[in-house]
C-alpha positions as CSV (number, residue, x, y, z in Angstrom):
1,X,-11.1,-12.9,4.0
2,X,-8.0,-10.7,3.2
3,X,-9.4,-8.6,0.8
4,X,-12.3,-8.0,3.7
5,X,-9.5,-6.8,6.2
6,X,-8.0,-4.2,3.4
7,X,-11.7,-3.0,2.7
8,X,-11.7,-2.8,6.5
9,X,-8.6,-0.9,7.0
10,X,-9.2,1.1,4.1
11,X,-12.5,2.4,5.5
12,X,-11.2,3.1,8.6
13,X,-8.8,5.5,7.4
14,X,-10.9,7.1,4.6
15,X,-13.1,7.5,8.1
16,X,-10.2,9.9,9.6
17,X,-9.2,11.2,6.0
18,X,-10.5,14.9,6.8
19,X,-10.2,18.5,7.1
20,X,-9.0,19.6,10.5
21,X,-12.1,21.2,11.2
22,X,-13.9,18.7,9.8
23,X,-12.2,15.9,11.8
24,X,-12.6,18.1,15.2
25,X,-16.4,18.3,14.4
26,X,-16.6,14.5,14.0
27,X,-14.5,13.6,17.2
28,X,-17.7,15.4,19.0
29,X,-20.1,13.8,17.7
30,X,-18.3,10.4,18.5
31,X,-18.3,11.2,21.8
32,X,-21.8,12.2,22.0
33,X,-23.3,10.1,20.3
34,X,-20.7,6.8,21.7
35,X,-22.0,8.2,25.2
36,X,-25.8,8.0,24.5
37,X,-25.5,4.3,22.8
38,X,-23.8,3.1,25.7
39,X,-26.0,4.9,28.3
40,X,-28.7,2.5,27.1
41,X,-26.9,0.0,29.5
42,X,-27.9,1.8,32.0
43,X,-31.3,3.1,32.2
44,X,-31.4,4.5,28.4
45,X,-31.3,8.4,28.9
46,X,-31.7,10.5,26.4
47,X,-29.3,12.4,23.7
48,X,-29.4,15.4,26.0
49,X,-29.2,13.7,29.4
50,X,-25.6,12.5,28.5
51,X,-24.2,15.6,28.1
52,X,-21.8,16.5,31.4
53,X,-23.6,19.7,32.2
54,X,-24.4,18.7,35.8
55,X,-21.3,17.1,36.8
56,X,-19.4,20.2,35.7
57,X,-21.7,22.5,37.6
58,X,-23.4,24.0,34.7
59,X,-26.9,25.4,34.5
60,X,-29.1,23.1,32.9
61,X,-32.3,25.0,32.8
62,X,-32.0,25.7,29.0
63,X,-31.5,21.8,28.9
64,X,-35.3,20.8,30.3
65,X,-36.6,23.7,27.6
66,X,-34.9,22.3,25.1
67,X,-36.0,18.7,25.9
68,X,-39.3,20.0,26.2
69,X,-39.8,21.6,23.1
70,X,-38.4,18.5,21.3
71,X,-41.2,16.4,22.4
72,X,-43.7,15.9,19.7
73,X,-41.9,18.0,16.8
74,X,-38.9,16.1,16.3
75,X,-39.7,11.9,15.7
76,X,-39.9,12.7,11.6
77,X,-35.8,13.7,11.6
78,X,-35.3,9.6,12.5
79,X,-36.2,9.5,8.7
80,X,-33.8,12.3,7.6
81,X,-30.9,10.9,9.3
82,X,-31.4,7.7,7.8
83,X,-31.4,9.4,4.0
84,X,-28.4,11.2,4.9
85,X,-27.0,8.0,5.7
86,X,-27.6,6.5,2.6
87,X,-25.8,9.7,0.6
88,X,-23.0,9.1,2.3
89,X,-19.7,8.2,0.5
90,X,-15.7,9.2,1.2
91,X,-15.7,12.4,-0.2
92,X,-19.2,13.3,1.4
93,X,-18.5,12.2,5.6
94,X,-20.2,15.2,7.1
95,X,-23.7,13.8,5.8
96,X,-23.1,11.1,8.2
97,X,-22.6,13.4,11.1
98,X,-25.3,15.5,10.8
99,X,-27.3,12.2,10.3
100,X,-26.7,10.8,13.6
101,X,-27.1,14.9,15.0
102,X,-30.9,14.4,13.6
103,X,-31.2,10.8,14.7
104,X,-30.5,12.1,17.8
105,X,-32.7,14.9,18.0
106,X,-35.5,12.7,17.1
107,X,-34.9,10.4,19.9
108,X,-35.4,13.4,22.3
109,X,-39.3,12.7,21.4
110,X,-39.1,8.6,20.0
111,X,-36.2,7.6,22.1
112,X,-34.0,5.1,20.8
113,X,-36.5,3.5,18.4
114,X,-35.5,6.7,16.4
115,X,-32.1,4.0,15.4
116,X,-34.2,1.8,14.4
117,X,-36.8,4.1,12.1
118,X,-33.0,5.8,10.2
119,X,-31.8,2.4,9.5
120,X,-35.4,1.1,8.1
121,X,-34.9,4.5,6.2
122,X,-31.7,3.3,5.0
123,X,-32.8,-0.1,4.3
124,X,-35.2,1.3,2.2
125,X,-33.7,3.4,0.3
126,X,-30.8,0.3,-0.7
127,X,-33.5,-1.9,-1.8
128,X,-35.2,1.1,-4.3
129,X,-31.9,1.5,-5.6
130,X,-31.3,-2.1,-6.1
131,X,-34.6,-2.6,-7.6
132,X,-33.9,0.5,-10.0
133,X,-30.3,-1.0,-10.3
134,X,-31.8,-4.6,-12.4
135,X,-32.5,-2.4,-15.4
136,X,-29.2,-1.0,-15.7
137,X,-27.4,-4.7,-14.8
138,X,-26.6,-4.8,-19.0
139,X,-26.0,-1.1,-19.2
140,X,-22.6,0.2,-21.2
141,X,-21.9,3.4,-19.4
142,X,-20.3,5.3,-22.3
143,X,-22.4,8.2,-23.1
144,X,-25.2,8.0,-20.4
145,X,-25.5,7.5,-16.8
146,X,-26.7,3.9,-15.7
147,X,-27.5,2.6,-12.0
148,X,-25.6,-0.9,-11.9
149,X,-26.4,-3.2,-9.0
150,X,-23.0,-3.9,-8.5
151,X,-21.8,-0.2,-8.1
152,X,-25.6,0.3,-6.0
153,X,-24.1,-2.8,-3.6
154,X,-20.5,-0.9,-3.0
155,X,-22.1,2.3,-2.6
156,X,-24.5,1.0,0.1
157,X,-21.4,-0.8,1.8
158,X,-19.6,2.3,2.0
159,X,-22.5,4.3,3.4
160,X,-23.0,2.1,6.0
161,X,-19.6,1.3,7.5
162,X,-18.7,5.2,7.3
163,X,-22.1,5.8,8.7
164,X,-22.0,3.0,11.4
165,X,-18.1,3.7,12.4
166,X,-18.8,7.9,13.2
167,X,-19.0,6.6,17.5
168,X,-15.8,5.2,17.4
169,X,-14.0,7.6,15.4
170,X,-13.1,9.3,19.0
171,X,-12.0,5.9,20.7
172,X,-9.9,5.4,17.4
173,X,-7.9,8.0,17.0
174,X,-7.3,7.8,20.8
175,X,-6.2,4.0,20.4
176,X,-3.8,5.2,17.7
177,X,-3.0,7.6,19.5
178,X,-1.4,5.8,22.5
179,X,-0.6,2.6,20.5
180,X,1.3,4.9,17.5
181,X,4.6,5.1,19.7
182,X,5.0,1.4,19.9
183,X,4.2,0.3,16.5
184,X,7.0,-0.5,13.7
185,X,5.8,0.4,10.2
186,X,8.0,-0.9,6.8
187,X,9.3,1.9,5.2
188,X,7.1,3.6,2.5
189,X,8.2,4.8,-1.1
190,X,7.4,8.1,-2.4
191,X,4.9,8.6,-5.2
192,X,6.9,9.1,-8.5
193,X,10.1,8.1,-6.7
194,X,11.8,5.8,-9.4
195,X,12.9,2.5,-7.6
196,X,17.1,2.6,-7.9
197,X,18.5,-1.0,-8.0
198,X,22.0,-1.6,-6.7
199,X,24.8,-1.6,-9.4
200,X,25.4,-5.5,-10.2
201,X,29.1,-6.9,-9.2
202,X,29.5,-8.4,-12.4
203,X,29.6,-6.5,-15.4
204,X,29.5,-7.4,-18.8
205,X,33.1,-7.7,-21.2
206,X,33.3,-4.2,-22.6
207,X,33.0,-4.3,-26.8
208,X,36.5,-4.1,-28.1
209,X,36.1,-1.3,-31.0
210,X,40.1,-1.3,-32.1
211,X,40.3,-4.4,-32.7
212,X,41.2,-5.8,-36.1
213,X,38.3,-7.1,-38.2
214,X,39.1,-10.1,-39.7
215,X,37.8,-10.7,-43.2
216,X,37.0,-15.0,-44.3
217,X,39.7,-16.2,-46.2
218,X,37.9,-17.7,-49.6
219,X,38.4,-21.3,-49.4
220,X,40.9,-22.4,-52.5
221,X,41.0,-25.0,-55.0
222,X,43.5,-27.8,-54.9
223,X,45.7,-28.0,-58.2
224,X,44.7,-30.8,-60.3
């Protein structure tokens, strides 16, 4: 169960472990795409719908056009979100942004069903590569690359938590955020900073080097 939480923790900050820009770009799509998931609470609009065009006064003309041409073109990009997904890792994140960006462009014409057809997608793909994975299970990766089930199983993991945790990035980093103030953290040591121990009270009798070396005496006969 620890070693869970530490996987856990670890993917949460590998999750915010980004370029600036990179990080700005994901805080938006956590908030659009947090916003659509939980609008399916109430009444299930759609990816467009959500955005706060017509409480700030905006035109939303374009909006209805753009919905419009959606319908019917865009259900096959469920699919593509779900394969970028499943490439996913923690030096590749933006493939999981621009995932949910075409999940949610398909549900414009599918609705939210478009959730379910990525992550069938991304089911599918884990279980090809596990299948491939079986020949390699005996595999000595030395001078040719081998697909191990154990490294497919880690990879998968990793795609999906980084994958799944993109809508909260935003409420995270504002949780942090407020909390950060508050919190105590144990001190951290430098990389490559050598670890100085305190100088011991008791030291050890210093060698005495002009002192007189006494030479054995050769033990002597008694006179007979």
């Amino acid at each position: 169960m620890r070693e869970k939480r530490q996987e856990l923790v670890r993917l949460c900050r590998v999750a915010v472990d980004r370029s600036r820009w990179q990080l700005g770009f994901a805080v938006v799509v956590s908030v659009w795409s947090l916003a659509w998931v939980v609008g399916q609470v109430f009444g299930g609009p759609g990816p467009l719908e959500v955005l706060p065009l017509r409480w700030a006064g905006l035109p939303t003309g374009w909006l209805d056009a753009v919905r419009g041409w959606f319908d019917g073109r865009t259900g096959f990009l469920a699919v593509a979100g779900g394969l970028l997904w499943a490439m996913t890792s923690a030096r590749r994140q933006a493939s999981a942004l621009v995932g949910w960006l075409a999940v949610m462009a398909a549900a414009e014409d599918v609705g939210y069903v478009a959730v379910r057809w990525a992550l069938l997608t991304f089911a599918v793909f884990l279980a090809v590569m596990g299948l491939v994975s079986l020949t390699g299970r005996r595999a000595f990766v030395v001078d040719r690359i081998a697909v191990i089930p154990k490294d497919v199983a880690r990879a998968g993991a990793t795609a999906a938590a980084l994958s799944a945790v993109v809508p909260l990035v935003a409420p995270g980093l504002l949780l942090a955020r407020l909390v950060g103030p508050y919190v105590t953290r144990p001190p951290r040591r430098r990389a490559g900073t050598p670890i100085v121990r305190a100088p011991s009270a008791e030291r050890p009798p210093a060698a005495d080097t002009h002192g007189e070396v006494l030479k054995p005496v050769p033990a002597q006969r008694g006179s007979r």
